[in-house]
mmCIF file of the N, C-alpha and C atoms, coordinates in Angstrom:
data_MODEL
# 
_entry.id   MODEL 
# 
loop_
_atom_site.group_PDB 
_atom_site.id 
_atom_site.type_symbol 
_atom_site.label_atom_id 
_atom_site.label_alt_id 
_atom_site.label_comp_id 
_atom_site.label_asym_id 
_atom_site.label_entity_id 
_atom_site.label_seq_id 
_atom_site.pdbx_PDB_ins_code 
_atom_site.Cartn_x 
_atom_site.Cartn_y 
_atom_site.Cartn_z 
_atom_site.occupancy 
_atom_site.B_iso_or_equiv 
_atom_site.pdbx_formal_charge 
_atom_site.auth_seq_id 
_atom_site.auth_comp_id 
_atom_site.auth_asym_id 
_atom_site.auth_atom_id 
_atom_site.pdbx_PDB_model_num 
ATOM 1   N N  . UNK A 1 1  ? 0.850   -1.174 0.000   1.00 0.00 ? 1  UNK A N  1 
ATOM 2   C CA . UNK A 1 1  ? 0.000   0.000  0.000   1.00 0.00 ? 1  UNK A CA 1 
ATOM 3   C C  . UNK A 1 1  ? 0.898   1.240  0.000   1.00 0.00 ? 1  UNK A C  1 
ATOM 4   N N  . UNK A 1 2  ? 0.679   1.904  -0.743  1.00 0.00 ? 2  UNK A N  1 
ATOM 5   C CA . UNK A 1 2  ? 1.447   3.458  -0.693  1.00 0.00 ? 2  UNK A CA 1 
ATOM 6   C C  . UNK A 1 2  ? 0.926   4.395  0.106   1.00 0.00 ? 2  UNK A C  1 
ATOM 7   N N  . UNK A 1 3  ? 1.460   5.031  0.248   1.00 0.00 ? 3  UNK A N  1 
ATOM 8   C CA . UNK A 1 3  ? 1.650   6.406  0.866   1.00 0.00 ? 3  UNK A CA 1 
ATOM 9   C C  . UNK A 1 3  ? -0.029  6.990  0.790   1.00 0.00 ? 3  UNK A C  1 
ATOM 10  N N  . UNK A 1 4  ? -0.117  7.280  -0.575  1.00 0.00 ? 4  UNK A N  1 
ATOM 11  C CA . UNK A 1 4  ? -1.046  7.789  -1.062  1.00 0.00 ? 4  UNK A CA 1 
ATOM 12  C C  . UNK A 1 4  ? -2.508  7.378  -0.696  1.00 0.00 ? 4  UNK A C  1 
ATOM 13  N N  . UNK A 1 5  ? -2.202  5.899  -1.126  1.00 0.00 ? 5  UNK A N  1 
ATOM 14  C CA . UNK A 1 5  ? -3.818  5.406  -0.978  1.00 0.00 ? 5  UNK A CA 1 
ATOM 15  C C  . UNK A 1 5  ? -3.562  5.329  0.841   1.00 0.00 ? 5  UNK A C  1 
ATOM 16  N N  . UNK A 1 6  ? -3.059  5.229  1.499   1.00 0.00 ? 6  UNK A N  1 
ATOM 17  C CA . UNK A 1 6  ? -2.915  4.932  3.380   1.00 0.00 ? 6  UNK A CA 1 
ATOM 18  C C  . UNK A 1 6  ? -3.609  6.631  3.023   1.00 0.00 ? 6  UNK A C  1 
ATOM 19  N N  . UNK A 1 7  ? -3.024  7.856  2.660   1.00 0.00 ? 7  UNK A N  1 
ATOM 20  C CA . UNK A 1 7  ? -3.523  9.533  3.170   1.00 0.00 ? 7  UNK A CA 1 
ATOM 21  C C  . UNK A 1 7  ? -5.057  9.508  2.689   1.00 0.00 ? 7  UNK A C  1 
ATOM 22  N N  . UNK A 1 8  ? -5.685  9.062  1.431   1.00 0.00 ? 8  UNK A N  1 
ATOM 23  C CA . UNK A 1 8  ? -6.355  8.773  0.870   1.00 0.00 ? 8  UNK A CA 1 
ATOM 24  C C  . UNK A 1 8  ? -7.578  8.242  1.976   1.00 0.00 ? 8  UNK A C  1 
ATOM 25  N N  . UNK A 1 9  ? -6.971  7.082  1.963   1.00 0.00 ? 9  UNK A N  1 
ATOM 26  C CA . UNK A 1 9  ? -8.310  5.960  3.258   1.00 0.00 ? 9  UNK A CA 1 
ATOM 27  C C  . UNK A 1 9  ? -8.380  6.982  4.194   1.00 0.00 ? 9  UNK A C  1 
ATOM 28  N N  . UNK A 1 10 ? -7.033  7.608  5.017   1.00 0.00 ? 10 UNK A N  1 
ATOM 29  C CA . UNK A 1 10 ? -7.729  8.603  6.149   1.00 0.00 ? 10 UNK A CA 1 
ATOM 30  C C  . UNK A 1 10 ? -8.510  9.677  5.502   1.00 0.00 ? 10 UNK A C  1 
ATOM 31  N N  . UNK A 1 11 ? -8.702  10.053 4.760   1.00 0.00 ? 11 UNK A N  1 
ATOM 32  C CA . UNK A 1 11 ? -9.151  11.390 4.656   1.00 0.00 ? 11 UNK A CA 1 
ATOM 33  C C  . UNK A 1 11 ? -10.693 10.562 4.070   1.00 0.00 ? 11 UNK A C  1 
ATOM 34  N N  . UNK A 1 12 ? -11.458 9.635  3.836   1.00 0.00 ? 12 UNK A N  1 
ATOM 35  C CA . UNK A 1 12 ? -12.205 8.939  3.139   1.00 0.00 ? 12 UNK A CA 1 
ATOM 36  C C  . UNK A 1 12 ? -12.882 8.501  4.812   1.00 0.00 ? 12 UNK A C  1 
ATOM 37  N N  . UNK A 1 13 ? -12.316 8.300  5.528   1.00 0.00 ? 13 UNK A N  1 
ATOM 38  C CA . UNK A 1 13 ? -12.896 8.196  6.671   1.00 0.00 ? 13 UNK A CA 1 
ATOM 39  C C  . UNK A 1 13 ? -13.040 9.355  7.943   1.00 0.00 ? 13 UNK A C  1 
ATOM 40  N N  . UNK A 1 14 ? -12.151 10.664 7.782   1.00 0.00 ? 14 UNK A N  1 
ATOM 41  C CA . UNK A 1 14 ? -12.655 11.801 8.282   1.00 0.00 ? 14 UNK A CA 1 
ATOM 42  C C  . UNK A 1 14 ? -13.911 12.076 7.151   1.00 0.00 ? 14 UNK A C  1 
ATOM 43  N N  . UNK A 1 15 ? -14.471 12.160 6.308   1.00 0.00 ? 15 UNK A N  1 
ATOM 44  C CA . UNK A 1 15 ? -15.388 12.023 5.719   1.00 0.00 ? 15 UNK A CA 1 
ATOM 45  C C  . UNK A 1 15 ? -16.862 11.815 6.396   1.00 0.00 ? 15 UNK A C  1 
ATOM 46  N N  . UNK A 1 16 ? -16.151 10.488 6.402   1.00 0.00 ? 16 UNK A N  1 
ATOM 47  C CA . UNK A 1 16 ? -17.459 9.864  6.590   1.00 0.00 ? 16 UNK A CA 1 
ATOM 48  C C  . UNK A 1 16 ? -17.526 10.251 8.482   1.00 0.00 ? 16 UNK A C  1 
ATOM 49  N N  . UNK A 1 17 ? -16.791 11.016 9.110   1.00 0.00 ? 17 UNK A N  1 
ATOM 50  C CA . UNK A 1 17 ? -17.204 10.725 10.453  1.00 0.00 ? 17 UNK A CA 1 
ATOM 51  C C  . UNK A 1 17 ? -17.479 12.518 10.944  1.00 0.00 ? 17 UNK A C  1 
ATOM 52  N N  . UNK A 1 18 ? -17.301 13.200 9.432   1.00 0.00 ? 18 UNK A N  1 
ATOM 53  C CA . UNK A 1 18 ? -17.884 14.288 9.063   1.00 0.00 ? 18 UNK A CA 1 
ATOM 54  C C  . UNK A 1 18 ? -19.370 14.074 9.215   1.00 0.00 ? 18 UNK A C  1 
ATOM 55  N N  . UNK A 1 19 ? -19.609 12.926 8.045   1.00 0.00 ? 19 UNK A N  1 
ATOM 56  C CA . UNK A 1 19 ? -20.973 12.541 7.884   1.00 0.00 ? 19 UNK A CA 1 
ATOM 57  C C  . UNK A 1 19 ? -21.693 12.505 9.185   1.00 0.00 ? 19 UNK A C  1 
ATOM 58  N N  . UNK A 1 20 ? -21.200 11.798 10.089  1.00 0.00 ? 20 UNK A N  1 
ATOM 59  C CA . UNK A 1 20 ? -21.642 10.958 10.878  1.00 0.00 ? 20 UNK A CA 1 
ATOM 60  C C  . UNK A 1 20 ? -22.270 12.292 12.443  1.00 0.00 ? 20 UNK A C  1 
ATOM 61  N N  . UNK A 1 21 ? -21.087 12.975 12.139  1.00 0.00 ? 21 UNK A N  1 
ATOM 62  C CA . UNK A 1 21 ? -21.608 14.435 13.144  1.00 0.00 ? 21 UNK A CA 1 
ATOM 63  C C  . UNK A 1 21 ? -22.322 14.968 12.080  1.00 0.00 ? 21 UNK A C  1 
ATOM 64  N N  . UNK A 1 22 ? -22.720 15.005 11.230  1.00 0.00 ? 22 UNK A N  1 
ATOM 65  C CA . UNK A 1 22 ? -23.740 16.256 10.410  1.00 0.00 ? 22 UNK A CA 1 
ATOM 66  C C  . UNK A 1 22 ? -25.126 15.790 11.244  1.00 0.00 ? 22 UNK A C  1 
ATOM 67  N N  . UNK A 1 23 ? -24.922 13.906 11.007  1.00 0.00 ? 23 UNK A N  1 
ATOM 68  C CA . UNK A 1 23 ? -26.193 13.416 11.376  1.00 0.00 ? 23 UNK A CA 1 
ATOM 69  C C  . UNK A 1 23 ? -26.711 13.725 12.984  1.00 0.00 ? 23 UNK A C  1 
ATOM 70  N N  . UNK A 1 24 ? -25.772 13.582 13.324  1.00 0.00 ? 24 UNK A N  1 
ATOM 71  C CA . UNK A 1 24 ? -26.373 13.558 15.191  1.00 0.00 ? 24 UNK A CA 1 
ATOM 72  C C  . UNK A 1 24 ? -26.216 15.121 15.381  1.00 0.00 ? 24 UNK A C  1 
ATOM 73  N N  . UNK A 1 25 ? -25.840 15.994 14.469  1.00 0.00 ? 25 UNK A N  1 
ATOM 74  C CA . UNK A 1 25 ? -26.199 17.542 15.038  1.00 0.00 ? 25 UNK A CA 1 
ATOM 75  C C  . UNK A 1 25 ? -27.330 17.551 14.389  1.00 0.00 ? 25 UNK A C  1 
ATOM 76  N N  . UNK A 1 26 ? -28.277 17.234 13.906  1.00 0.00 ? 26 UNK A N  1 
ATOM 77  C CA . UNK A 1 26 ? -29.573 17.931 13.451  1.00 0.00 ? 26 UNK A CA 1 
ATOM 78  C C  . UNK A 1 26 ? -30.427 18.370 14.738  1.00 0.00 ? 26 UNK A C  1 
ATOM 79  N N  . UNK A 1 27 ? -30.848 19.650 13.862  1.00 0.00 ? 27 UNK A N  1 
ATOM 80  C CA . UNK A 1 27 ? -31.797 20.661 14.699  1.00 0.00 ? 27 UNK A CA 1 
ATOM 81  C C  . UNK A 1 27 ? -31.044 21.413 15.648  1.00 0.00 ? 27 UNK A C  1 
ATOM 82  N N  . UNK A 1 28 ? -29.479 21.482 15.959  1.00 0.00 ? 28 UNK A N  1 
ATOM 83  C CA . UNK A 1 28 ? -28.555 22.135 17.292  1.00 0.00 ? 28 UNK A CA 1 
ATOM 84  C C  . UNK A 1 28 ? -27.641 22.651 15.919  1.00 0.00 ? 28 UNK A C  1 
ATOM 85  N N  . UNK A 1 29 ? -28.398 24.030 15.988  1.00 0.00 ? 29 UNK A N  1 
ATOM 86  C CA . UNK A 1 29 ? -27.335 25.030 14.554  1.00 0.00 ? 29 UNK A CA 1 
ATOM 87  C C  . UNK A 1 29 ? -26.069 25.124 14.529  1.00 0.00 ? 29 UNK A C  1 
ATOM 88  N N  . UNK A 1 30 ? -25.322 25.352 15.874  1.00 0.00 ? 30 UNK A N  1 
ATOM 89  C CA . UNK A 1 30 ? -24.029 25.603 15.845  1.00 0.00 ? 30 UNK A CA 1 
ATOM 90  C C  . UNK A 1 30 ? -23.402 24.282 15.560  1.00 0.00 ? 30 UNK A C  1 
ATOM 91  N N  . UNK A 1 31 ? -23.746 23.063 15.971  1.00 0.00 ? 31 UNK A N  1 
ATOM 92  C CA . UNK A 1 31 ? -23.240 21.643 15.784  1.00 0.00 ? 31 UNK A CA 1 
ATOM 93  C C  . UNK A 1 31 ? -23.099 21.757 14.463  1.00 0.00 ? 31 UNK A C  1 
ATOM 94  N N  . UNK A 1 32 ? -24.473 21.922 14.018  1.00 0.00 ? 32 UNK A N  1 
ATOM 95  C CA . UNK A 1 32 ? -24.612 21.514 12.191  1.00 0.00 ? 32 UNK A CA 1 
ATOM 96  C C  . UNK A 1 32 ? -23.764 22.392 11.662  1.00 0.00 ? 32 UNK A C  1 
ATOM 97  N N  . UNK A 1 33 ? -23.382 23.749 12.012  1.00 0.00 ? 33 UNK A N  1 
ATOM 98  C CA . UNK A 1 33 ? -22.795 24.420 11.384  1.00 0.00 ? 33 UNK A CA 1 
ATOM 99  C C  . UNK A 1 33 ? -20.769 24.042 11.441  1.00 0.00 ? 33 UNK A C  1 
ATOM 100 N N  . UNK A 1 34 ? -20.674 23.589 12.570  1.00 0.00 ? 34 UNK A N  1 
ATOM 101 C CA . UNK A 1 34 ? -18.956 23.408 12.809  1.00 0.00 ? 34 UNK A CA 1 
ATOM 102 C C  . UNK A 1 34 ? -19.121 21.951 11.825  1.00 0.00 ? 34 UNK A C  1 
ATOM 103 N N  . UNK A 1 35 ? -20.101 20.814 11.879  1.00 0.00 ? 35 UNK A N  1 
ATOM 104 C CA . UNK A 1 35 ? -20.076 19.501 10.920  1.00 0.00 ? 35 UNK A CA 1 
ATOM 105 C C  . UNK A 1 35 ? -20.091 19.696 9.904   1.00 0.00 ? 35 UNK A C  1 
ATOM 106 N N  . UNK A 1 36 ? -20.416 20.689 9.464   1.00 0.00 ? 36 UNK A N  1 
ATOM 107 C CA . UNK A 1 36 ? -20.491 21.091 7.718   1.00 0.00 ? 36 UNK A CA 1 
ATOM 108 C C  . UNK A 1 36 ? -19.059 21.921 7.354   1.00 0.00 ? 36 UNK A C  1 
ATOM 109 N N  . UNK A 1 37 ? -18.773 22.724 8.542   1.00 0.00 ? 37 UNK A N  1 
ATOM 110 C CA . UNK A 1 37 ? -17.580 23.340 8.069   1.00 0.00 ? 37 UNK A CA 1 
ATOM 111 C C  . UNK A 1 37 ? -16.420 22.191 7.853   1.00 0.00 ? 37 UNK A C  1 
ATOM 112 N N  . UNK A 1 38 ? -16.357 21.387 8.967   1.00 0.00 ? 38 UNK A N  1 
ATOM 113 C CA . UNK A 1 38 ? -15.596 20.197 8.875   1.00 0.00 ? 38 UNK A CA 1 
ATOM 114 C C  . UNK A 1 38 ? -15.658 19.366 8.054   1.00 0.00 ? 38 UNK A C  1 
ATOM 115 N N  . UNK A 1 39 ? -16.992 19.213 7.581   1.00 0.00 ? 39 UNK A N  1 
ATOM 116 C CA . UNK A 1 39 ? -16.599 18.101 6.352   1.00 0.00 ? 39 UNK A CA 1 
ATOM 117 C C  . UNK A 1 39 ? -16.343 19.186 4.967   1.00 0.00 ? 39 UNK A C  1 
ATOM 118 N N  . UNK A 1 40 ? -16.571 20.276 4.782   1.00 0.00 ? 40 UNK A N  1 
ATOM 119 C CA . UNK A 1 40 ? -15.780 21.066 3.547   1.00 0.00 ? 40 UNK A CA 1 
ATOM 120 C C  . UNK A 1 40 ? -14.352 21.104 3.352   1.00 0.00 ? 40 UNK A C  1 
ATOM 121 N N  . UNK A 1 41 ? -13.685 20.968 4.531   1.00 0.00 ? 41 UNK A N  1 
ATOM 122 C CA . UNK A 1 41 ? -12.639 21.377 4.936   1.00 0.00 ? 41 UNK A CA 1 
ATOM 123 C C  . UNK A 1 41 ? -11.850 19.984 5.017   1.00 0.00 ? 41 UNK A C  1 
ATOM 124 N N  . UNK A 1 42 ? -12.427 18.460 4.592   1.00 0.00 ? 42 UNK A N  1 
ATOM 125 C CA . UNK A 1 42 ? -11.890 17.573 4.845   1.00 0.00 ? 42 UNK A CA 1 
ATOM 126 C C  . UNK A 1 42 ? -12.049 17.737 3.098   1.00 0.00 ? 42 UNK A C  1 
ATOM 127 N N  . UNK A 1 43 ? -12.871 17.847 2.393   1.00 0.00 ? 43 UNK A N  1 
ATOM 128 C CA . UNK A 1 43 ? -13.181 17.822 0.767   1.00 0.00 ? 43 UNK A CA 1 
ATOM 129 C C  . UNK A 1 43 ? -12.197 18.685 0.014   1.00 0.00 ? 43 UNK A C  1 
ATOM 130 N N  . UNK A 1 44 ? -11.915 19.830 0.627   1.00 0.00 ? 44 UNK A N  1 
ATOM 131 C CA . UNK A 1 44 ? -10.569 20.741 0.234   1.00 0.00 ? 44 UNK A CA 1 
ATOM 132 C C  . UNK A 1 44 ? -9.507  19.902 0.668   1.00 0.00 ? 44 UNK A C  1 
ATOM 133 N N  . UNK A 1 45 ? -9.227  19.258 1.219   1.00 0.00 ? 45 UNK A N  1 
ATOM 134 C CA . UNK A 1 45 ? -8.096  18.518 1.276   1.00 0.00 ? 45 UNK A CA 1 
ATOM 135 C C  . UNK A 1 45 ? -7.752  17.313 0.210   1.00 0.00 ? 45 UNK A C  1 
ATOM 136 N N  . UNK A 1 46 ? -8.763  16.901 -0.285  1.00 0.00 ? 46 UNK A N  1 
ATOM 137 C CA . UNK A 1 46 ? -8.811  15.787 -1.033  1.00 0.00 ? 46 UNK A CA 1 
ATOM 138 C C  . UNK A 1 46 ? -8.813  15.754 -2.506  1.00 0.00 ? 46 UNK A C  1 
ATOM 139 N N  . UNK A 1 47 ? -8.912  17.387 -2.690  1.00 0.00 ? 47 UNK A N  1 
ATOM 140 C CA . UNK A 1 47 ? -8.736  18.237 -3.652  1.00 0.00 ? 47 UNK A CA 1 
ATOM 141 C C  . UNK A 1 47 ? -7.325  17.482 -4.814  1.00 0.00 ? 47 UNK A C  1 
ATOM 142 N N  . UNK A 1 48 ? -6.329  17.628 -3.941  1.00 0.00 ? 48 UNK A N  1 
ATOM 143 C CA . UNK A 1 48 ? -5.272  16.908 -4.372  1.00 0.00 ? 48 UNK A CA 1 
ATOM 144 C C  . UNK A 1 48 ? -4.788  15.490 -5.186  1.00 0.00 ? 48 UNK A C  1 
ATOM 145 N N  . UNK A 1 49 ? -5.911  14.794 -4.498  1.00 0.00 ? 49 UNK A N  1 
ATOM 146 C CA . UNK A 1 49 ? -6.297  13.502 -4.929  1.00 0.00 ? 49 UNK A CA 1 
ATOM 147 C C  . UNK A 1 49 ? -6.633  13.048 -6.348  1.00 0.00 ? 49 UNK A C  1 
ATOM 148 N N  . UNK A 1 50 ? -7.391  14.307 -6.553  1.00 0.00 ? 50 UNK A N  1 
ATOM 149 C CA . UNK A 1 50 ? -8.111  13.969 -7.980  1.00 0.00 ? 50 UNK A CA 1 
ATOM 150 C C  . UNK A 1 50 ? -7.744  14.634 -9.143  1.00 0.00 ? 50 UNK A C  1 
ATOM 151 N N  . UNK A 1 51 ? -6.584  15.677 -8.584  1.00 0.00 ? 51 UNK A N  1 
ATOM 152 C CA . UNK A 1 51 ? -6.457  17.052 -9.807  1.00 0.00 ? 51 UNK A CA 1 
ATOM 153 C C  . UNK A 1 51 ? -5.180  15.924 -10.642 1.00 0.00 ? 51 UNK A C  1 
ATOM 154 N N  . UNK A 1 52 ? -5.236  16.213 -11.819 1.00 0.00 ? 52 UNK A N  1 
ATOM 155 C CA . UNK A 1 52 ? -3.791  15.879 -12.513 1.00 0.00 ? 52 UNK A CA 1 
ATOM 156 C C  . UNK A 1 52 ? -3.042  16.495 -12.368 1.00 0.00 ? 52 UNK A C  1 
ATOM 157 N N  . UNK A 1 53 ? -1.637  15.564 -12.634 1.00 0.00 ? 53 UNK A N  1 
ATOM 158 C CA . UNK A 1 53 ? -0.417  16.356 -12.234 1.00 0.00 ? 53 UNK A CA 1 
ATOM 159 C C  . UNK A 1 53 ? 0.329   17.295 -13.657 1.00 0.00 ? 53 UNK A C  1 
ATOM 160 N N  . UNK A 1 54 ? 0.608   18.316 -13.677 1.00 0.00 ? 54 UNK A N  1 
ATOM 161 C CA . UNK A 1 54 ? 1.001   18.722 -14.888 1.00 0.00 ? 54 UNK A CA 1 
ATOM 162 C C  . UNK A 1 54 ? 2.123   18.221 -15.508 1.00 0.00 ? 54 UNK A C  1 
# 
């Protein structure tokens, strides 16, 4: 396993545990609001992942 796909799986599972607080903050705004910032902020990271390399 490389490097890549090991940074990859973590960031594929801050994701999903993004997901996982979006779900249990519903209806408590500030929750929903720091779970959403957090999972944008895990998606900008992953940014990298998918762009080609020049």
């Amino acid at each position: 396993m490389t490097n890549n796909q090991i940074n990859f799986i973590g960031w594929i599972l801050f994701v999903l545990s993004a997901i996982g607080f979006i779900i249990a903050s519903v209806g408590h705004f500030w929750a929903m609001f720091g779970s959403v910032f957090f999972l944008v902020a895990c998606l900008v990271f992953m940014i990298p992942f998918f762009r080609k390399d020049d």
